[in-house]
N, C-alpha and C positions, 0 to 999 in steps of 0.2 A: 460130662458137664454140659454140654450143649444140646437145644434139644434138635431132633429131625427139623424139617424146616416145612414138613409137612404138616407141623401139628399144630392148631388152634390152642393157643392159650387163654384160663378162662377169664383169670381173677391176676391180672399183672402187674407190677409196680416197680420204680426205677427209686433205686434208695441206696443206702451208706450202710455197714454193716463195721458194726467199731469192732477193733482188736481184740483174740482173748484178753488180754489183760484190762483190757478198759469192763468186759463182760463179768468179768471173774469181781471189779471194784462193782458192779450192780448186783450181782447176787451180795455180796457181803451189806448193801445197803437193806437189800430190799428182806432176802431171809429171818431177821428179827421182827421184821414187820409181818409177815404172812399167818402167825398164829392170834395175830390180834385183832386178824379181817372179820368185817362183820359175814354172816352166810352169804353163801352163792356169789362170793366175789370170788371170780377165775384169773388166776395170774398167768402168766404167760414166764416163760422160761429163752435162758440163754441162746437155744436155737432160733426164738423168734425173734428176739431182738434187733433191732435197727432203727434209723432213720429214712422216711417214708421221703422224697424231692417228690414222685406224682404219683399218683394209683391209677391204671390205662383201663381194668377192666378187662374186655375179651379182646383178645389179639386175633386176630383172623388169619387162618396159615398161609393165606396168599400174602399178607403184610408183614410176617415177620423177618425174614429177610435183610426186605428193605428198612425193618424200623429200626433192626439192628445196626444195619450200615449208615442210617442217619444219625441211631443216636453216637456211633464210635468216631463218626469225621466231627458230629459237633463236639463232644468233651473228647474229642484229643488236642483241641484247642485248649482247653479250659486248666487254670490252672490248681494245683491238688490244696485243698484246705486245710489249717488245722482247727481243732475242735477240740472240744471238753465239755464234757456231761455236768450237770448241777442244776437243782431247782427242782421241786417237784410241783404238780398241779395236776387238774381233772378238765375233762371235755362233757355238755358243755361249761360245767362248773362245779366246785367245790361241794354246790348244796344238792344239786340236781347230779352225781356223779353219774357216765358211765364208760368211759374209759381214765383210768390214772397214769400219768406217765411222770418221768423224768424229761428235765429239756435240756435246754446247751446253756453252758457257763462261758462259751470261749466260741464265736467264729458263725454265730447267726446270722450275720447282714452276708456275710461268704457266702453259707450255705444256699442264702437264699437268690443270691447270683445264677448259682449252678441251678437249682430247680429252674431258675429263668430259661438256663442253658437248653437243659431238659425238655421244657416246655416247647419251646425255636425246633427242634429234634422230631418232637412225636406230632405236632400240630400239622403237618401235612396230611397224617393217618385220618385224622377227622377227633383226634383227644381233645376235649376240651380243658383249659385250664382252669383252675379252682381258684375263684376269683378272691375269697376270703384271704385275712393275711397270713401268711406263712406260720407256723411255730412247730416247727422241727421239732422232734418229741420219740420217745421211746416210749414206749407201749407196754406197762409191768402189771397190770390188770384190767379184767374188763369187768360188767355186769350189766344183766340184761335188762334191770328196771333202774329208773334215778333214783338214785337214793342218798343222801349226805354223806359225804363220806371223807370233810374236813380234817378228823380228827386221824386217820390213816396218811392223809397226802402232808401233816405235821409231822405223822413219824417218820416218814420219809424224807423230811427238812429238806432246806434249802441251801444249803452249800455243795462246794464241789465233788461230783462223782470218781472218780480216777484218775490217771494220768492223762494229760491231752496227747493228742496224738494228731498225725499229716495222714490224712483220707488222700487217696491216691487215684483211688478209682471205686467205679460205678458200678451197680450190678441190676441187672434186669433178673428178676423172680416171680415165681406163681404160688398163689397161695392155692392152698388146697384146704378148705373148708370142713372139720370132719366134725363127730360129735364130741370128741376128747381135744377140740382143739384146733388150730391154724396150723396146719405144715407146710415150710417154705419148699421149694425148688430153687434153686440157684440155675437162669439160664445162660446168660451171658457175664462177663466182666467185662469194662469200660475203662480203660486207663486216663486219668489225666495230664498229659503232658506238658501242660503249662504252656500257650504261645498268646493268645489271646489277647490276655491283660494288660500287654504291652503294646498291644496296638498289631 
């Protein structure tokens, strides 16, 4: 599960990766949808799925180490969130599509604490923070030109995704870019231990 600590990561990001069962409630939203996509929209599948707290980019193996050990002393303070999936939308819009995702029904203003957390963690490295506002989001297709795509992010509706669930911990990943697609690695996990919010 862990990688060497000699090894430069390219494409890394520190995110939430919901429950099978929470996965399993997005495929059954998202699969009736998929034969009524217009061309060249590329959906993205249960393996990729998550919520994205920062994207770091290339980690440098002399830093990974340490960015490990800052991000595990910051969120072992922090405490674990719950959360529920609901709503659909597009980046940076409905008209102009090209990413579609699902977002959160339950624990936003939470989530967006911990990306705080996050952020406190990796900003030693020299990461910069994504100054835009936050909106937590799952990623169930992409495409590579704007295009409307309104009438999909409807079928997808707006109510609740699955069961909510308590996010516990944190997981550092690399993506790996290929031509069939984004494949995660799983490097690290991050526990939440809750002390923090208490002062």
């Amino acid at each position: 599960m862990t990688s060497a600590s000699t090894e430069t990561l390219r494409r890394a990001f520190v995110a939430v990766v919901p429950p099978r069962e929470v996965l399993d409630a997005v495929e059954q939203v998202v699969a009736p949808v998929r034969p009524a996509a217009p061309p060249r929209v590329r959906w993205t599948g249960p393996a990729q799925w998550h919520l994205t707290l920062q994207f770091l980019g290339r980690v440098a193996a002399d830093d990974r180490d340490d960015l490990v050990d800052s991000l595990r002393a910051v969120l072992h303070r922090e405490w674990p969130v719950t959360l529920a999936l609901g709503g659909a939308g597009a980046f940076p819009s409905v008209v102009r599509a090209l990413v579609v995702w699902i977002g959160l029904d339950e624990g936003e203003q939470e989530l967006a604490q911990l990306a705080v957390a996050v952020a406190r963690a990796t900003e030693p490295f020299g990461f910069e923070t994504d100054h835009r506002d936050f909106t937590p989001h799952l990623t169930v297709a992409r495409t590579q030109r704007a295009r409307p795509l309104a009438n999909l992010v409807a079928a997808l509706g707006d109510g609740p995704v699955g069961p909510r669930w308590d996010a516990t911990e944190l997981v550092l990943m690399e993506s790996d870019t290929r031509a069939s697609g984004a494949v995660y690695r799983e490097v690290e996990r991050f526990s939440l231990a809750g002390r923090s919010r208490t002062g």
